[in-house]
C-alpha positions in Angstrom: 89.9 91.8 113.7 90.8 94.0 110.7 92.4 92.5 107.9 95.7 94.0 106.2 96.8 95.0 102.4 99.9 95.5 101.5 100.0 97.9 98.3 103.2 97.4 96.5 104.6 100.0 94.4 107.1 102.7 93.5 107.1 106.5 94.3 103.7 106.8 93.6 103.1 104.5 96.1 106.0 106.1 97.9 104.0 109.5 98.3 107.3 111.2 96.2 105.9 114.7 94.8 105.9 116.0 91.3 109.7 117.5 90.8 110.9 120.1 88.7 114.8 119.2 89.4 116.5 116.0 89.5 117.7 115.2 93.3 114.4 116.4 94.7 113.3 114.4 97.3 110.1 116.1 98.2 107.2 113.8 99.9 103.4 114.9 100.4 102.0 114.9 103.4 100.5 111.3 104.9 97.0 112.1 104.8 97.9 112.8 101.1 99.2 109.5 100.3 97.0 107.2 98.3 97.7 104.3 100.8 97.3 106.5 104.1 94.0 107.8 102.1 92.9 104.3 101.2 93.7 103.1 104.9 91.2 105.9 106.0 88.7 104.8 103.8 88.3 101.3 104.5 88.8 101.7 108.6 88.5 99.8 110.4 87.7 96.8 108.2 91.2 97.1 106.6 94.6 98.0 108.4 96.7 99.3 104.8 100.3 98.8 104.8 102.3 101.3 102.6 105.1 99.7 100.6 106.5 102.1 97.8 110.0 102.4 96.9 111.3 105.1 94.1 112.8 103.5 91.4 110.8 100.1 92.1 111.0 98.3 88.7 108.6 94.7 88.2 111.9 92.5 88.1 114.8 94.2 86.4 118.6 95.2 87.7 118.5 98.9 87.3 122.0 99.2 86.4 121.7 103.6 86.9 119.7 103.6 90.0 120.5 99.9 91.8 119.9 96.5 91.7 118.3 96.7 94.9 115.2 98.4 93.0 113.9 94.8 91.7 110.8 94.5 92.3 110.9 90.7 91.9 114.1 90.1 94.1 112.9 92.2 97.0 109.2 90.8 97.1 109.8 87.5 99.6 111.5 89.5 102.2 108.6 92.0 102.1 106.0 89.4 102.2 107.8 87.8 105.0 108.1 90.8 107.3 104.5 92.2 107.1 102.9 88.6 107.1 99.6 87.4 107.5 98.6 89.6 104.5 95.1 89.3 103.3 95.4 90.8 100.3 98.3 93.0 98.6 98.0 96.1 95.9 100.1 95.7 93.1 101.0 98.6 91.6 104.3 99.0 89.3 105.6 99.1 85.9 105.7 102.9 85.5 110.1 102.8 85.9 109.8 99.6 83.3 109.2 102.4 80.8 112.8 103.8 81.1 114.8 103.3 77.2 117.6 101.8 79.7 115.4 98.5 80.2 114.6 98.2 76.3 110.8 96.3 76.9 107.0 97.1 76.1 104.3 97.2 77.5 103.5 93.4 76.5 106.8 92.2 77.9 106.0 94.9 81.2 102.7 93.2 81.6 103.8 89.7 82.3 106.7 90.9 84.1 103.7 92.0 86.2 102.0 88.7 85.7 105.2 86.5 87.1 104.9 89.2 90.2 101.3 87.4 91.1 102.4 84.0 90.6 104.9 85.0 92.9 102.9 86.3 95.4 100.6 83.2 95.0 103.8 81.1 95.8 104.3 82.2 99.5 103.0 81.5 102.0 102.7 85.1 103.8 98.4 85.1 103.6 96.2 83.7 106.7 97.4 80.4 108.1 99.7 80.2 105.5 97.9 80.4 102.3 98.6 83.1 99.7 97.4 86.4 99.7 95.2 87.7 97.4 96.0 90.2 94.7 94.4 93.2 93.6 96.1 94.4 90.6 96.5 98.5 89.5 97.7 99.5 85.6 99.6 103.1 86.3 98.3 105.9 84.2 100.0 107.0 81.3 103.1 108.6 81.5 104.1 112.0 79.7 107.3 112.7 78.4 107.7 116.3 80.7 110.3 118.5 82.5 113.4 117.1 84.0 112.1 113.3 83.5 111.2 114.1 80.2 114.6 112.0 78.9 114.8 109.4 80.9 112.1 108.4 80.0 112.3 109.1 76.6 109.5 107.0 74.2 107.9 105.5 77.3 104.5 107.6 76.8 104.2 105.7 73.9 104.8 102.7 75.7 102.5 103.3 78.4 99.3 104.5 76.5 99.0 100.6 75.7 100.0 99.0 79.3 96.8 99.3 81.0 95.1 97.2 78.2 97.8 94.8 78.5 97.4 94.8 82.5 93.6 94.3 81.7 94.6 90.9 80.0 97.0 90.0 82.8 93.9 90.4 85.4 91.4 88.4 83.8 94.2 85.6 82.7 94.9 85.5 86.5 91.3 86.5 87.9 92.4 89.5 89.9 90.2 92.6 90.5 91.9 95.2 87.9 92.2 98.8 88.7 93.4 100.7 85.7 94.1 104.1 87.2 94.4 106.1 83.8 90.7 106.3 84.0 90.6 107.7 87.4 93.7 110.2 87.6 96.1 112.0 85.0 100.3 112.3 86.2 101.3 116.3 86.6 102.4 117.7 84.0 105.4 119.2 85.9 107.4 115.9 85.6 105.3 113.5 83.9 105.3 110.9 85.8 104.1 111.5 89.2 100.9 112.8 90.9 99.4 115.9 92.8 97.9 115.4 96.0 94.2 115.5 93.9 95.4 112.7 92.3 96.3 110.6 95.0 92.8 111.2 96.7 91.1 109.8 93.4 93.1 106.6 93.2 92.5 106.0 96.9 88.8 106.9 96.0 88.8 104.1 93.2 90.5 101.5 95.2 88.6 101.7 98.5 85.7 100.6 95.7 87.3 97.8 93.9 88.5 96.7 97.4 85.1 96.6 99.1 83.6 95.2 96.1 86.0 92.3 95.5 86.4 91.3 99.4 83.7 93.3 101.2 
């Protein structure tokens, strides 16, 4: 019987394509979808579960976009509806960076840190244990094209999160992925990736996945 991850995230988890005008809506193909890549990877050891919402945020209110994109507040009924979960990729903090939210990448990181103790809290894993965590730092942003000011001073920000992320991993003893080694956001909007991009990460989780829990 395959076991199942549950990788947790925004639009880049979301599949949402680089965009050159606000409204765009544009979604790559599954099969170039980090998750769907990652699921094809690890079959059929591993049965992936795609959870990426646009706007995802570790636990704020987004008081532009909706409080619905809390991270935090939506996490039980996701855990709930997909459980038993083995294990679940964490991957957020990238909409954290926005000037309306006011934080850095200290305060991002253990917003990401309450997320695991949070997930460690349910009881969504195997006969009603927790689920494991496997925890991604996004790669930096760039401040670029039509995203360029809202999220304006959040490259800064973000050059220092996956060294922060680093620290929440070992304080929590999660396998750490920090994806700014592995892949680079498009420069058309800063923020998200090409296809390329998405096959990398895949490529560099399906190896911290099968080294961490076989």
């Amino acid at each position: 019987m395959s076991r199942v991850a549950l990788c947790y995230g925004d639009s880049n988890t979301h599949g949402t394509m680089p965009v050159a005008s606000l409204g765009e809506m544009r979604r790559h193909p599954p099969a170039d979808r980090w998750p769907n890549r990652l699921a094809a990877l690890l079959a059929p050891d591993w049965e992936v579960l795609a959870e990426g919402h646009p706007g995802r945020t570790t636990l704020h209110d987004d008081p532009v976009e909706g409080a619905h994109r809390n991270g935090l507040t939506i996490l039980p009924a996701i855990l709930e509806s997909h459980r038993p979960i083995d294990l679940v990729i964490l991957k957020l903090g990238t909409n954290d960076l926005k000037p309306r939210f006011a934080v850095g990448a200290q305060d991002i990181a253990l917003s990401v840190e309450r997320l695991i103790r949070a997930i460690r809290a349910t009881p969504a894993g195997p006969d009603g244990a927790a689920p494991a965590v496997l925890l991604i730092a996004p790669p930096p942003i760039t401040e670029s094209g039509v995203l360029a000011a809202i999220f304006a001073g959040g490259a800064a920000v973000s050059r220092d999160l996956g060294a922060r992320l680093a620290e929440v991993a070992a304080r929590q003893s999660v396998p750490f992925v920090d994806a700014g080694r592995h892949v680079a956001v498009s420069p058309l909007d800063g923020i998200h990736y090409d296809a390329a991009a998405h096959h990398a990460l895949a490529d560099a989780v399906a190896a911290a996945v099968r080294a961490a829990f076989g």
